[in-house]
C-alpha positions in Angstrom: 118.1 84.3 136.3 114.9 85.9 136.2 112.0 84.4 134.3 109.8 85.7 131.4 106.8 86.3 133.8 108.3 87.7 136.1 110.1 90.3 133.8 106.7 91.2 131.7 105.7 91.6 135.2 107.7 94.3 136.2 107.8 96.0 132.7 103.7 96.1 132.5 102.6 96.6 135.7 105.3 98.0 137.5 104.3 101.4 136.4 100.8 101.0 138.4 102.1 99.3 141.3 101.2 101.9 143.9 97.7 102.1 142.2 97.4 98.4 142.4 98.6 98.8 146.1 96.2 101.5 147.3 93.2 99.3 145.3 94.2 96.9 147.8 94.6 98.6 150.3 90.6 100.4 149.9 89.6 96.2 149.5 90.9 95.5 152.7 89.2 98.7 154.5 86.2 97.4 153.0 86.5 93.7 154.4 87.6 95.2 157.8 84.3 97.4 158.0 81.7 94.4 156.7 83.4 91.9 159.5 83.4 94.5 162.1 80.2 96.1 161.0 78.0 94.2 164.3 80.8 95.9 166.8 80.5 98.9 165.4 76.7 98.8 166.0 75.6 98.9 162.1 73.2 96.1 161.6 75.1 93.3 159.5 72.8 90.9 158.3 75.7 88.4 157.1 76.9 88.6 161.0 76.1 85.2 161.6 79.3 84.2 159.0 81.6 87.3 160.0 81.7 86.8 163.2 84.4 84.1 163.1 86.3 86.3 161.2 86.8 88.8 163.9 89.8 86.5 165.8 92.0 87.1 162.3 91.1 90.7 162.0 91.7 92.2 165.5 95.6 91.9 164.8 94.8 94.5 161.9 92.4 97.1 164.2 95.0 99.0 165.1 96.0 100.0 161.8 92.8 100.2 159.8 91.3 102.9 162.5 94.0 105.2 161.7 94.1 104.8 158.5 90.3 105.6 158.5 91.3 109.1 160.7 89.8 107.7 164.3 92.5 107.9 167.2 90.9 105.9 169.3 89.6 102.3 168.7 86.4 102.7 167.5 85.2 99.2 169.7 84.1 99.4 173.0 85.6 96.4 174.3 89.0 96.1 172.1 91.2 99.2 173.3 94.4 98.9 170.7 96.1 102.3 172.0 
């Protein structure tokens, strides 16, 4: 049996669940571009704490690039395709 959350859930916000989804989706677009920001040769000055980041985001580069309309990896040194 289902519980009262999870029902009000579904009746509130499953109307907006695809805006809730693509709101997401632009956060994570975001996040990609401000850890990758150094490799794509725009001066990050919060590089020194992204950087370690880049290891859990490469899985994700392939996706995010075309989703941002580039066919082609936009980093010189990680070819996805």
């Amino acid at each position: 049996m289902r519980s009262a959350a999870g029902v009000l859930r579904d009746v509130f916000a499953g109307p907006y669940a695809r805006t809730f989804a693509r709101a997401q989706q632009d956060e994570d677009d975001l996040f990609m571009v401000v850890v990758m920001a150094e490799a794509l040769g725009v001066p990050n000055p919060a590089s020194y704490y992204t950087v370690e980041l880049l290891p859990v985001v490469y899985d994700q580069v392939h996706d995010w690039h075309r989703r941002m309309g580039l066919d082609r990896s936009p980093l010189d040194h990680f070819s996805c395709c």
